[in-house]
C-alpha positions as CSV (number, residue, x, y, z in Angstrom):
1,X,0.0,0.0,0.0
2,X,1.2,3.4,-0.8
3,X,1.8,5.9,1.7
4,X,1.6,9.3,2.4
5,X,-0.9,12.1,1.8
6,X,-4.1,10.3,1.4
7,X,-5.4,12.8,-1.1
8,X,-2.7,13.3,-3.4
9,X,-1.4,9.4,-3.1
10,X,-1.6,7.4,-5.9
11,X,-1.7,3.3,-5.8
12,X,0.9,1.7,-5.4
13,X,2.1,-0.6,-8.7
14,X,3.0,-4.2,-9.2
15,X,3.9,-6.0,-12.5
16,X,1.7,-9.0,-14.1
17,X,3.8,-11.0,-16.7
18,X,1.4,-11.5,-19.7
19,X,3.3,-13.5,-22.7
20,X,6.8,-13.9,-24.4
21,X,7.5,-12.9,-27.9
22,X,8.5,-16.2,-29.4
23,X,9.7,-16.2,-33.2
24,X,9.0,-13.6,-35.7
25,X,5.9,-14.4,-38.2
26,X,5.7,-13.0,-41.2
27,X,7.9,-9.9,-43.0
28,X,5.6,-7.1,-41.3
29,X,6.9,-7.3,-37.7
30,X,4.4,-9.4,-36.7
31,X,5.7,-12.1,-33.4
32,X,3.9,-15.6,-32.5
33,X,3.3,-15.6,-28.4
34,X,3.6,-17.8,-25.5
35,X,0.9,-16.9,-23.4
36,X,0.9,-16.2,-19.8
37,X,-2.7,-15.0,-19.5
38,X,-6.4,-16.9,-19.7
39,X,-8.0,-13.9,-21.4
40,X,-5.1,-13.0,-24.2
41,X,-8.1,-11.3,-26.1
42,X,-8.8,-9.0,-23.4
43,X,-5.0,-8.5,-22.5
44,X,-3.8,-7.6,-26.0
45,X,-6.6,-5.2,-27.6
46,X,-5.0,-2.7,-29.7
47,X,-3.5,0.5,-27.5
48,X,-2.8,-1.9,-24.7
49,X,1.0,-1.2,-23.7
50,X,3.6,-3.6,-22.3
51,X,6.8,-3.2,-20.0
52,X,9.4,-5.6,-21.8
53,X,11.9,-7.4,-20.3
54,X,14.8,-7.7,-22.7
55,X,19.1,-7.3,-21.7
56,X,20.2,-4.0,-20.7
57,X,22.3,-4.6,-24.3
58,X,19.3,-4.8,-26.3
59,X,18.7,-1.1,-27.9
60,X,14.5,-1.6,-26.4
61,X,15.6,-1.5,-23.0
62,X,14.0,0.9,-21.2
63,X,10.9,0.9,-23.7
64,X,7.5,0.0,-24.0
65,X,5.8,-1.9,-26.8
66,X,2.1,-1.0,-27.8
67,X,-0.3,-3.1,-29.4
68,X,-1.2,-2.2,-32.5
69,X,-3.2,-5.3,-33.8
70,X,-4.1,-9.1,-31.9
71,X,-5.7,-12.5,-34.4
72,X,-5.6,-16.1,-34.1
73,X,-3.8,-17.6,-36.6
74,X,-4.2,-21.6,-37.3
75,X,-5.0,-21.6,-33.4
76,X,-1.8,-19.4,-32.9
77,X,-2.0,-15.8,-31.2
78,X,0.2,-13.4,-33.4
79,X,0.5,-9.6,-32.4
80,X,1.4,-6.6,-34.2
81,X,3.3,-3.7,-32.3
82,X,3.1,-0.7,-33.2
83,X,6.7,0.8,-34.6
84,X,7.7,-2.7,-35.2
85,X,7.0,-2.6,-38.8
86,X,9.2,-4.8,-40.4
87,X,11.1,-9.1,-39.8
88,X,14.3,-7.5,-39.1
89,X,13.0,-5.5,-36.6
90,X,10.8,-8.2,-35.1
91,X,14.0,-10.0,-35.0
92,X,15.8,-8.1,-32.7
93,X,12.9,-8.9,-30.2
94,X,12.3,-12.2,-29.9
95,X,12.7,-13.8,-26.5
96,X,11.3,-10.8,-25.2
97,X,9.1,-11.1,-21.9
98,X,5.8,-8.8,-21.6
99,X,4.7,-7.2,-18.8
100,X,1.6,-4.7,-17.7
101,X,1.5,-2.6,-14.4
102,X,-1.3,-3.5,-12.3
103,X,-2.9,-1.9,-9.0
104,X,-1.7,-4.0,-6.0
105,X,-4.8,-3.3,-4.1
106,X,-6.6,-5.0,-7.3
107,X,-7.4,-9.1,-7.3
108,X,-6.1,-10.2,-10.8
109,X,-8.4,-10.8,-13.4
110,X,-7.8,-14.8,-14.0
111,X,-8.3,-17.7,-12.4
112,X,-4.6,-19.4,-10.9
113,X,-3.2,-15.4,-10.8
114,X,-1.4,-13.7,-8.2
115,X,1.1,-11.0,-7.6
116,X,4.6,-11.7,-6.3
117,X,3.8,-9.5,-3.2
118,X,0.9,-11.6,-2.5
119,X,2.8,-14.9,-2.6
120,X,5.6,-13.7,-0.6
121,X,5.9,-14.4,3.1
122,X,3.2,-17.3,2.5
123,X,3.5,-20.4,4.8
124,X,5.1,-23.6,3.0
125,X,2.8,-26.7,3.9
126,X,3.3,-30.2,3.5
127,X,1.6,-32.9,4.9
128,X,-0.4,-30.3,7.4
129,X,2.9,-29.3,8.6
130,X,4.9,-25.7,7.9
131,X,8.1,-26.7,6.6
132,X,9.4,-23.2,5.1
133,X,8.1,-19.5,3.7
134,X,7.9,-18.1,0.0
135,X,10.8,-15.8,0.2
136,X,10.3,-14.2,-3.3
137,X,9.1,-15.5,-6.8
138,X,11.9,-15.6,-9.6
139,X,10.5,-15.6,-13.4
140,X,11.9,-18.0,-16.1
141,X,10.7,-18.0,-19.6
142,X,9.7,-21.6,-19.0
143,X,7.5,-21.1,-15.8
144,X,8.1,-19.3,-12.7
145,X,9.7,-20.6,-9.4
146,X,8.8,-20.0,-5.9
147,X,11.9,-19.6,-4.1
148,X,11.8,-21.3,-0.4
149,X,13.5,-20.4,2.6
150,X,13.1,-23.8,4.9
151,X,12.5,-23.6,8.6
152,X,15.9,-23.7,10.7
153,X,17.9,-24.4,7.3
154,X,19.5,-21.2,5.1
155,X,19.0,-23.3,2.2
156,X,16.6,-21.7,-0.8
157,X,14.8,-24.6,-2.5
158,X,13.5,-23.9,-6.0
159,X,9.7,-25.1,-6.3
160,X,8.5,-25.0,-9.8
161,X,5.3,-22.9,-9.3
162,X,3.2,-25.4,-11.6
163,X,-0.3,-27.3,-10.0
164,X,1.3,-30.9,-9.1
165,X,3.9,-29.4,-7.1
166,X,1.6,-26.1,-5.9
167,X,-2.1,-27.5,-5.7
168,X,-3.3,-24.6,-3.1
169,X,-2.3,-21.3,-2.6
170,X,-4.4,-19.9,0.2
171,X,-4.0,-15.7,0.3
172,X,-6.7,-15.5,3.3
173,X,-5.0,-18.3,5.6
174,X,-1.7,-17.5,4.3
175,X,0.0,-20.6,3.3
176,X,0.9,-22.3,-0.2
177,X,0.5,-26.1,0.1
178,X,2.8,-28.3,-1.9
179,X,3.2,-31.4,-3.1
180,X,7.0,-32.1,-3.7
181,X,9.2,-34.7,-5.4
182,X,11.1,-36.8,-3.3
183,X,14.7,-34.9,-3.1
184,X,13.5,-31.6,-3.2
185,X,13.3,-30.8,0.5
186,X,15.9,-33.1,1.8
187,X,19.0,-34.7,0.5
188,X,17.6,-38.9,-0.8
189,X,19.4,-41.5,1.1
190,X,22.1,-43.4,-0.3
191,X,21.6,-46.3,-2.2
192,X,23.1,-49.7,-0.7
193,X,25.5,-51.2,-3.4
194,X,23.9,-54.1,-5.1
195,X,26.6,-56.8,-3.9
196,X,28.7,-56.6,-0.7
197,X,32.6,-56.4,-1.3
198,X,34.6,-59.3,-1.4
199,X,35.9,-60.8,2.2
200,X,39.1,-62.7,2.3
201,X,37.0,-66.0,3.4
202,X,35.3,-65.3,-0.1
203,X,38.6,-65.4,-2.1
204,X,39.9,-68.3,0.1
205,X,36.9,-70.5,-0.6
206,X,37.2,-69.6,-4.4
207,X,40.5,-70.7,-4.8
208,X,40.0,-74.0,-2.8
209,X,37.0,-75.0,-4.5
210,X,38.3,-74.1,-8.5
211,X,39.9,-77.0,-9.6
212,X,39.7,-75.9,-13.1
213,X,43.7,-75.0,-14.6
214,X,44.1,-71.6,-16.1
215,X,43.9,-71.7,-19.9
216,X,47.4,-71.3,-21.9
217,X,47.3,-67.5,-23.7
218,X,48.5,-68.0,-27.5
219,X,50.4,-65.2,-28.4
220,X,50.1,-63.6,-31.8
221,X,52.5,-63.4,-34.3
């Protein structure tokens, strides 16, 4: 929440990470999209304009991107930005991560949506018990990651933030239950080696009992 003068204070601002401009399309700038959003249609109206996320090297850092045009194409989503008006342009933003600036007093618009601030100091639960609290939420073109401090241990666990792993997140009781792999809390335990090591009783009793001589080794000419 935003503080000071109640009159003149504006809301405070958090960032929602709405798609990922995957490979150019087409010679007129246009860029095929992963989605990050369950209502693309209502996210990428024309006028609608995006933070990007690209390397401080790339010459649109610092920029915003606004959409100039939005279709379905073979069951594809393909944008059109305005300025970007040509491939070679288009090029030079692929990989590009889109963001939009939301109030942090809102609720997001989707289903399965929160705000890093709102996942942030959540309880970790397993099994009915606490083991840990969401220390922040790191972003990964792939998927995102709740990062984990675990109680009594300065470890930081990586939890992919995907349903099978994070089944509940719970805002109003303040906890985030999960579902983990085995490993990903605690170290496995060491497997036992399939066949004990040889004993000297071992080697004894297998030289008393072969009988059989040693072959002769023909050496080659």
């Amino acid at each position: 929440m935003a503080t000071g003068d109640s009159a003149g204070a504006q809301p405070a601002k958090t960032q929602l990470r709405v798609g990922r401009l995957v490979k150019a399309h087409g010679l007129k700038g246009a860029f095929k999209l992963e989605l990050y959003t369950d209502d693309p249609d209502g996210r990428f109206v024309p006028g609608s304009t995006f933070t990007l996320q690209v390397p401080e090297s790339s010459p649109w850092h610092g920029r915003e991107l606004t959409v100039r045009e939005f279709r379905w194409m073979n069951s594809h989503p393909v944008v059109f930005f305005e300025g970007v008006d040509d491939r070679t342009a288009a090029e030079e933003l692929v990989k590009a991560i889109l963001w939009i600036d939301q109030d942090t007093e809102a609720a997001p618009a989707e289903d399965d949506a929160w705000y890093d601030h709102q996942l942030v100091g959540l309880d970790v639960v397993r099994d009915g018990v606490v083991i840990g609290r969401v220390a922040r939420v790191d972003h990964f073109p792939a998927q995102d990651l709740l990062i984990v401090k675990p109680t009594g241990d300065d470890r930081e666990v990586l939890v992919p933030f995907v349903s099978a792993i994070v089944p509940e997140v719970d805002i109003a009781a303040g906890r985030v239950v999960v579902t983990p792999p085995s490993g990903l809390f605690e170290d496995l335990p060491a497997e036992p080696d399939d066949e004990p090591a040889p004993t000297a009783d071992d080697a004894t009793d297998d030289d008393a009992t072969d009988e059989t001589p040693a072959a002769a080794i023909d050496r080659e000419d």
